[in-house]
C-alpha positions in Angstrom: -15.4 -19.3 -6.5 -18.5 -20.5 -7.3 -21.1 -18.1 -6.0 -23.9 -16.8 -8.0 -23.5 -13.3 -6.1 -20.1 -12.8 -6.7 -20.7 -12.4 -10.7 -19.2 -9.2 -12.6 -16.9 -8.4 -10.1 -13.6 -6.9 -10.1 -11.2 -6.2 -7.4 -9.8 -2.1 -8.2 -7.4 -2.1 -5.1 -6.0 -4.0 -2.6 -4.7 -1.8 0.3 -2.5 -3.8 3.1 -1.7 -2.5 6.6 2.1 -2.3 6.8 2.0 -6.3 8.9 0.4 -7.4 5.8 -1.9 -8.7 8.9 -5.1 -7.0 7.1 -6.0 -5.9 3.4 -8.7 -3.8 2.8 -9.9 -4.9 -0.6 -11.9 -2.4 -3.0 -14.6 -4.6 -5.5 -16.4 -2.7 -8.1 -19.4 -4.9 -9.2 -22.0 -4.5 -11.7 -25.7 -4.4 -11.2 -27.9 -2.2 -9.0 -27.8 -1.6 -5.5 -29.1 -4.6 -4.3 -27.0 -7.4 -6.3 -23.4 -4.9 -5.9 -24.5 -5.3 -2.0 -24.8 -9.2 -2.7 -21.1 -9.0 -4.0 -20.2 -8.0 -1.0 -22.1 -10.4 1.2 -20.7 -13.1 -1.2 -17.0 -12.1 -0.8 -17.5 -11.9 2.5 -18.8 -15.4 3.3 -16.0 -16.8 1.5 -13.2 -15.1 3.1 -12.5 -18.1 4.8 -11.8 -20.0 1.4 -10.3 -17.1 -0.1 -7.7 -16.8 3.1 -7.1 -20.5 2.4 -6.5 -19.8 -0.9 -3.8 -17.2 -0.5 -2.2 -19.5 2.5 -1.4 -22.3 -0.5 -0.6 -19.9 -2.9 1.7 -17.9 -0.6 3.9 -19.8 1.4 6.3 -17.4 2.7 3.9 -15.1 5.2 3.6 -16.2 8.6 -0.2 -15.5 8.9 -2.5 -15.2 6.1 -3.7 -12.2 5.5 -7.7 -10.7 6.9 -9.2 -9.5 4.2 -12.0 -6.3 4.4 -14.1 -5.8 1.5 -15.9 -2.6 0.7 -17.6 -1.7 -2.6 -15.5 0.7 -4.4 -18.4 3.5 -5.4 -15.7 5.6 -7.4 -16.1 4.3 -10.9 -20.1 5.1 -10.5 
């Protein structure tokens, strides 16, 4: 991706319902308040790419998976 919010991010966990029709996905981010909220925002706007990407990549599901992301607050 190439967003300037989505900078020092990692994904900790990745938790799929059992349709694998939704993941909720956990990103720990550095920064303060503001810019780990701008993560957020950032993965968020390009779920549609993101989805796209996971379509290509994995071939065998019949629907691409939503993805939820949340900031994961438990390393702070």
């Amino acid at each position: 991706m190439n967003d300037e919010r989505v900078l020092l991010a990692t994904v900790s966990r990745v938790t799929p319902t059992p349709d694998l029709r939704h993941a909720r996905v956990m990103v720990s981010a550095i920064g303060n308040d503001a810019q780990r909220r701008d993560v957020i925002a950032g993965l968020r706007h390009a779920e549609g790419f993101l989805r796209g990407e996971l379509g290509h990549r994995l071939e065998n599901l019949k629907t691409v998976t939503h993805l939820h992301f949340e900031l994961d607050e438990s390393i702070a």
